[in-house]
C-alpha positions in Angstrom: -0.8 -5.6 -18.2 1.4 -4.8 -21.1 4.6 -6.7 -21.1 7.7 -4.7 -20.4 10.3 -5.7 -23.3 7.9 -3.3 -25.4 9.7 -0.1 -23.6 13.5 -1.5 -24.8 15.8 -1.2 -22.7 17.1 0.1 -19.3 21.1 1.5 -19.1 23.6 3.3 -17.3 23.7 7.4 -17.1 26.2 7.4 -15.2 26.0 8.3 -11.0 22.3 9.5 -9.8 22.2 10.5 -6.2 21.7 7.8 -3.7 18.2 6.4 -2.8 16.2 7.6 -0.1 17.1 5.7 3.2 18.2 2.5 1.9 21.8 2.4 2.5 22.4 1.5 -1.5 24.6 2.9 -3.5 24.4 5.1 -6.3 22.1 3.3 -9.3 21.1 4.5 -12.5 18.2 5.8 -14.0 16.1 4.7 -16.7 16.8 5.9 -20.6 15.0 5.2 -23.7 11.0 5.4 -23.8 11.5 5.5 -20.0 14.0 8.2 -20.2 12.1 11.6 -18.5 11.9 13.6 -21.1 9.9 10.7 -23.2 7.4 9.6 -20.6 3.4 10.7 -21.0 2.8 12.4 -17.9 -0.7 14.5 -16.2 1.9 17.9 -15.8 4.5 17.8 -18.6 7.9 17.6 -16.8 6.5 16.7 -13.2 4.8 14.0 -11.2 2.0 14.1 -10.1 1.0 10.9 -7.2 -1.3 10.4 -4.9 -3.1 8.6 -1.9 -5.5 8.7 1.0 -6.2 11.2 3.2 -5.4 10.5 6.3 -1.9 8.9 5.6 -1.2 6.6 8.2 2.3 4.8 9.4 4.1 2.9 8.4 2.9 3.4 5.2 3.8 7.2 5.7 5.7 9.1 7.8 6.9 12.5 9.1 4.1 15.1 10.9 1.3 16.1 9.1 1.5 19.0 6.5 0.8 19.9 3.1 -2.8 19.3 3.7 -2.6 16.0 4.8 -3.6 14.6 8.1 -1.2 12.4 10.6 1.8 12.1 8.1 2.8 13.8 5.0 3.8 11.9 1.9 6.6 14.6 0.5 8.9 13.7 3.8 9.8 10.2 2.2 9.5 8.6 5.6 7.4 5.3 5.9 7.5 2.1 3.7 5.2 3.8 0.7 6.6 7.2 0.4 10.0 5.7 0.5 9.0 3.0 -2.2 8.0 6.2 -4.0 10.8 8.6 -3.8 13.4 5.8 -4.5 10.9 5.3 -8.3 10.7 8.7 -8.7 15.0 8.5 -8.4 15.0 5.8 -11.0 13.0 7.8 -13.4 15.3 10.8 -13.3 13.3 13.2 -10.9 13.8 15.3 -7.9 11.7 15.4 -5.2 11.1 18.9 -5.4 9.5 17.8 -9.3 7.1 15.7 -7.6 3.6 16.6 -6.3 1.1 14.6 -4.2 -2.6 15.0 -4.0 -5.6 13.6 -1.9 -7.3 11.4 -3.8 -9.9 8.3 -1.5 -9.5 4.6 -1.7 -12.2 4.2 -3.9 -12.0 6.6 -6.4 -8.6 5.3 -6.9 -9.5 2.3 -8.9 -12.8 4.1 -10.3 -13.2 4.3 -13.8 -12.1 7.2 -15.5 -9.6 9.5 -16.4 -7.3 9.9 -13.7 -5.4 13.4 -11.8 -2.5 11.9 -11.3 0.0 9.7 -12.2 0.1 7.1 -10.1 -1.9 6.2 -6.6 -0.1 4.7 -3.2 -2.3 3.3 -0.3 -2.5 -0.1 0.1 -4.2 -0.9 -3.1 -4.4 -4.6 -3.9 -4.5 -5.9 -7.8 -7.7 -7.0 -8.1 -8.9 -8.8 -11.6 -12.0 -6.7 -11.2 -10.2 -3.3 -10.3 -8.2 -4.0 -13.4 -10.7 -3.6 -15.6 -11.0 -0.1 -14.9 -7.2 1.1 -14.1 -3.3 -0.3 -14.6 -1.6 -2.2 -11.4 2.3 -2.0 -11.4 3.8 -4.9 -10.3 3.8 -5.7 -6.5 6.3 -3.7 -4.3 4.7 -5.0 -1.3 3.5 -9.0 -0.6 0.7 -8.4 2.2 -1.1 -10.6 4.7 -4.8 -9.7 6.3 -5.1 -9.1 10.6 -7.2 -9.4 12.9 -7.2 -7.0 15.8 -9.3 -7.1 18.9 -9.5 -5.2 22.4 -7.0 -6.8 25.0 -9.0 -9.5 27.1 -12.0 -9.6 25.4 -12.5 -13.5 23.8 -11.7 -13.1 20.0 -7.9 -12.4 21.4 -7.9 -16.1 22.6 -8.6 -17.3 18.9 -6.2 -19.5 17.0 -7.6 -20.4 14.0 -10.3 -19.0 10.9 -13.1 -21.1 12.9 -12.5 -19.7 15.6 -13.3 -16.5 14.5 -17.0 -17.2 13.4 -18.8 -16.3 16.5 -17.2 -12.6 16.6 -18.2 -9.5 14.9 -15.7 -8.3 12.0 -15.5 -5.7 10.6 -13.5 -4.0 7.7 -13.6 -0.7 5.2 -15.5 -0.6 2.3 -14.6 -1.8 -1.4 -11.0 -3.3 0.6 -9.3 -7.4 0.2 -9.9 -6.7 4.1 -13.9 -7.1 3.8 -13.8 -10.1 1.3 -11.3 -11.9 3.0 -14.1 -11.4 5.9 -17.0 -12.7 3.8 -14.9 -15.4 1.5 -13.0 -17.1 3.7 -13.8 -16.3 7.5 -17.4 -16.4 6.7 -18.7 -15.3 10.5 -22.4 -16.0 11.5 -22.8 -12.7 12.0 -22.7 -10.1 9.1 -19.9 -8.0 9.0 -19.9 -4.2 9.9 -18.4 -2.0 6.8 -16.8 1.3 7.3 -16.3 4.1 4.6 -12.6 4.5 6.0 -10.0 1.4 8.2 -10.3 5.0 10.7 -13.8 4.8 11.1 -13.3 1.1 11.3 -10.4 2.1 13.9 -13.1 3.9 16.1 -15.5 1.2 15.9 -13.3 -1.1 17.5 -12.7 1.2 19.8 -15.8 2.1 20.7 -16.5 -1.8 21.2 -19.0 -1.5 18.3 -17.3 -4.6 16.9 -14.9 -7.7 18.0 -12.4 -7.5 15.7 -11.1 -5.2 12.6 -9.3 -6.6 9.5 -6.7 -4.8 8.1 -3.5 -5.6 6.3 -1.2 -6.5 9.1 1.8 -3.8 8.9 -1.5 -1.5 9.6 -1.6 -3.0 13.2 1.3 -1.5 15.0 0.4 2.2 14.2 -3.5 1.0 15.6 -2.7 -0.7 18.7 0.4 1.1 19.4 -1.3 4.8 19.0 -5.0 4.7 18.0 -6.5 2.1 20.6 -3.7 1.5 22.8 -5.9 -1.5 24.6 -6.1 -3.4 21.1 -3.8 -6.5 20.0 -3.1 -8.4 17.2 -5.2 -11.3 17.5 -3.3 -13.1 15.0 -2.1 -12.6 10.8 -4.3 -14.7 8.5 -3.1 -17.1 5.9 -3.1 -16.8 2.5 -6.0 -17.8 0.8 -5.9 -18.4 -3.2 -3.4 -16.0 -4.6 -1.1 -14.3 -2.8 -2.3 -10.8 -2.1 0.2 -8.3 -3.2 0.0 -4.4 -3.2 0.7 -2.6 -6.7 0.7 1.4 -7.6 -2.6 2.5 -9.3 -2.0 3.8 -13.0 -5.0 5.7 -15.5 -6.0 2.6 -17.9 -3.7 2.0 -20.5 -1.0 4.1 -19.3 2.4 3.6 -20.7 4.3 5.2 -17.3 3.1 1.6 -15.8 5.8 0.0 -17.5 8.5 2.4 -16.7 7.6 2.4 -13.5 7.9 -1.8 -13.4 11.5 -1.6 -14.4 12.0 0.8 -11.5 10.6 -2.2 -9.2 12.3 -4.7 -11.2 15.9 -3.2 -10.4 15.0 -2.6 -6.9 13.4 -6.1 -6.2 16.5 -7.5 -7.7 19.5 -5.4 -5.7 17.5 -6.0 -2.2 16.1 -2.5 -1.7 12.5 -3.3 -1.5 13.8 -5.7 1.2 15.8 -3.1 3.0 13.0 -0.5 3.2 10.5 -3.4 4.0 12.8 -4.2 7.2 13.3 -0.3 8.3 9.9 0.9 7.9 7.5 -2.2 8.2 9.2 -4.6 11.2 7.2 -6.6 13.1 5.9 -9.7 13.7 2.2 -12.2 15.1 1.3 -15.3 15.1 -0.4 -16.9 12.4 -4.0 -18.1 12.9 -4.4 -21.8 11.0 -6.3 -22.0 8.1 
């Protein structure tokens, strides 16, 4: 990833309006090759993002509309729209200049020239996935879940062992599904799911013990999808710690930009504060 001194510097343009739910006050926006009118962008003047389709809380928030299903990623509500909005701020855009699309999980990090200008939706940085795309840096640290149906036995595990026995499954292509086969290593094979939703109604269906999925994920399933799942537990970091980044066309030079955004917000706490709002929550930790 290209190192940021190479975009100069970041200064004051005097007041820009406040961010988007985090209580902060007013901070300015980026100038220089990040100023707005310099930046290479898919739709000269506008932004163009993206993510998956559904858009689940608490990543997103808000009822569903603008063709998208559950939430809708232009209300700014939820942990990723809000991370969003509040970059978008920083770069010296409205939200009326922005526009989201549908893109899938896995196209995201595809090869290839991209239709937008940055993706949101739980993507890790990969090594391997950054051969093919840019990663910002993180705006989110992350740890893997396990979630089961309410009494069955895998709700009674403690540990990684412990979990051998039981049936996992996870989507496709996802840090879910390797954690699953690197580090859990069941004696069963794991089920894979094109989508976490089909993986949702597998669980639900019983078709599987237990789903991995990143563990702010697990409120909006037990709480609203399957009502009679759990947490079983969170599980422990394994190697480096997994973090979440936005998803940028190879060689991009907005990626940059967009990591003095995240630098400034990482520094004055507002990550932290929309972390707290839109992600609380809490489960035990399964031992390694």
């Amino acid at each position: 990833m290209r190192q940021l001194a190479v975009l100069g510097f970041v200064a004051v343009l005097g007041l820009a309006v406040a961010g988007l739910g985090t209580g902060a006050p007013s901070q300015p926006t980026l100038i220089g090759k990040c100023a707005k009118a310099n930046l290479d962008l898919y739709d000269e003047g506008k932004l163009t993002l993206a993510t998956d389709n559904p858009a689940f809380p608490p990543w997103w928030g808000g009822k569903a509309g603008h063709g998208f299903e559950t939430s809708d990623p232009y209300s700014g509500q939820g942990y990723e729209s809000a991370v969003a909005y509040e970059v978008v701020r920083r770069l010296g855009f409205t939200k009326a200049e922005v526009t989201w699309k549908a893109v899938p999980f896995v196209k995201s990090y595809a090869p290839g020239k991209k239709t937008f200008d940055w993706y949101m939706a739980q993507v890790s940085y990969l090594p391997g996935r950054a051969k093919a795309v840019d990663f910002s840096n993180s705006y989110y640290f992350v740890n893997q879940a396990v979630v089961g149906i309410k009494g069955t036995p895998i709700t009674k595990a403690k540990s990684l062992a412990a979990l051998k026995p039981y049936t996992l499954g996870a989507a496709i292509g996802t840090t879910s599904y390797n954690y699953i086969t690197r580090y859990i290593r069941p004696s069963e094979k794991p089920k894979v799911y094109d989508t976490n939703n089909d993986g949702v109604t597998a669980l639900k269906n019983k078709q599987i013990d237990g789903l991995v999925v990143d563990f702010p994920s697990t409120g909006y399933i037990t709480n609203v999808q399957v009502p009679t799942s759990t947490v079983v537990g969170r599980l422990p970091t394994k190697g480096t710690k997994e973090r979440f980044g936005m998803v940028f066309e190879k060689d991009s030079t907005l990626d940059a930009c967009v990591n003095r955004a995240l630098a400034a917000m990482w520094a004055s706490g507002t990550l932290k504060r929309l972390e707290k709002r839109w992600l609380a929550g809490s489960a035990p930790l399964l031992k390694g």
